[in-house]
C-alpha positions as CSV (number, residue, x, y, z in Angstrom):
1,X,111.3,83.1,106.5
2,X,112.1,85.9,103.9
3,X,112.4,89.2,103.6
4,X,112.2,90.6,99.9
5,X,113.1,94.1,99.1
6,X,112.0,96.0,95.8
7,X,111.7,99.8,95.4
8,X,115.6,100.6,94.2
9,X,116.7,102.1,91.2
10,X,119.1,104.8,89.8
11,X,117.8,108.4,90.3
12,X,119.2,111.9,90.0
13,X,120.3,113.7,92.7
14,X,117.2,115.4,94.7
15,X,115.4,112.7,93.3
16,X,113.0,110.4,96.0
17,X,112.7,107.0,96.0
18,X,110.6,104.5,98.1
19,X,111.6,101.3,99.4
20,X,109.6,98.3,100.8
21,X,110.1,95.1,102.7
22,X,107.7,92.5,102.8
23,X,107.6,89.7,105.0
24,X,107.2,85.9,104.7
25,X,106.1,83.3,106.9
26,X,107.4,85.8,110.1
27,X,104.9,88.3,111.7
28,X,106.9,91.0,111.6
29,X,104.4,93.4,113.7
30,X,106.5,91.4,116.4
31,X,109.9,92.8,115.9
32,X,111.5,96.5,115.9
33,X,112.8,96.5,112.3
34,X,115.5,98.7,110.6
35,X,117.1,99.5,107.2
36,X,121.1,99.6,106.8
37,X,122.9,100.6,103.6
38,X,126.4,99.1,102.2
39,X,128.2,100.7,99.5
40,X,131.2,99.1,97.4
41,X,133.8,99.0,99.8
42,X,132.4,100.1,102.7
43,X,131.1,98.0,105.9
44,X,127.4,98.0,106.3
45,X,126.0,100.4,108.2
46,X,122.5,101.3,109.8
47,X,120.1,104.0,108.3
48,X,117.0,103.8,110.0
49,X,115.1,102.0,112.5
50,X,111.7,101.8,113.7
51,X,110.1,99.9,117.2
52,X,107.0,97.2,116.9
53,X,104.1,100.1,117.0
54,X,105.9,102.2,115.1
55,X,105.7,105.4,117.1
56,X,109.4,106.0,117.7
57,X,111.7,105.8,114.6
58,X,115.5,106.8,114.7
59,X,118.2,107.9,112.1
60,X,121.6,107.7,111.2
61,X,122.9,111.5,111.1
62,X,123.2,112.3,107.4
63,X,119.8,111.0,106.4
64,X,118.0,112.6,108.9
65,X,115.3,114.9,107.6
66,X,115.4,113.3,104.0
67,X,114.3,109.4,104.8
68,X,111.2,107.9,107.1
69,X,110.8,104.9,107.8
70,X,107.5,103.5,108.2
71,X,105.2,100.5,108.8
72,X,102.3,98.6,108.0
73,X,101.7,95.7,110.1
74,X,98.2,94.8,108.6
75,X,100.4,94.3,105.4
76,X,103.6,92.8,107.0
77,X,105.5,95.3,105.4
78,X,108.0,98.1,106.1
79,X,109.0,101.4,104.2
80,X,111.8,103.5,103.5
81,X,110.9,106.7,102.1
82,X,114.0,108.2,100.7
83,X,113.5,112.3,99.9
84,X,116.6,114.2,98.4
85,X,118.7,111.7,97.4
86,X,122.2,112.5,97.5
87,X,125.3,110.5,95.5
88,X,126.6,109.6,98.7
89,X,123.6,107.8,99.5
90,X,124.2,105.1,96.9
91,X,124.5,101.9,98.1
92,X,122.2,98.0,98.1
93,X,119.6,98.7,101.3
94,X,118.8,96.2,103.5
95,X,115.7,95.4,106.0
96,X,116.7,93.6,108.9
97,X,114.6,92.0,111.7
98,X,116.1,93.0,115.0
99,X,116.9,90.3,117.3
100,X,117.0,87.9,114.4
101,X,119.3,86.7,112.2
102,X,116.7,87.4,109.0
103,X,117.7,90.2,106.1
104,X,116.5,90.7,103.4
105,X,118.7,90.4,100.0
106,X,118.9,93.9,99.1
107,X,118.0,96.5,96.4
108,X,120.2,98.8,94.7
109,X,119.8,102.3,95.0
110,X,122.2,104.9,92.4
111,X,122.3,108.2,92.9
112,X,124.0,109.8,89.7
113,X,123.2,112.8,87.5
């Protein structure tokens, strides 16, 4: 099983960015999935989740109104889309399968003028 990030990068602040997790040999249209953030220093902490059909997503409190997080289980895949970044928000993203042990590696997202 894998789980393989892309869609980080260093952006201004206001900027948008879009993540993605794509999924390997695991159907991942069976899981709720989620998103969680750790910055240098810091313990990792949860951003965004999202149940199996995807109707009922919920945030952590300071990204709330800026990111969604979204699926496409035709394409095994799951979204983070990231609107008025902040620097605070900087940090290497994870996806993580809930009620599993399976993450994904990360991708690094800067948020710096």
């Amino acid at each position: 099983v894998q789980l393989v990030e892309s869609g980080g990068g260093t952006v201004q602040p206001g900027g948008s960015l879009r993540l993605t997790c794509v999924g390997s040999r695991l159907l991942m249209s069976w899981y709720a999935v989620s998103w969680y953030r750790q910055a240098p220093g810091k313990e990792r902490e949860f951003v965004a989740g999202l149940d199996r059909s995807g109707d009922s997503a919920n945030y952590e409190d300071s990204v709330k109104g800026r990111f969604a997080i979204s699926r496409d289980n035709n394409k095994n895949a799951v979204y983070l889309q990231m609107n008025s970044l902040k620097p605070d928000d900087t940090a290497v993203y994870y996806c993580h399968v809930l009620t599993t042990t399976y993450w994904g590696q990360g991708t690094q997202v800067t948020v710096s003028s």
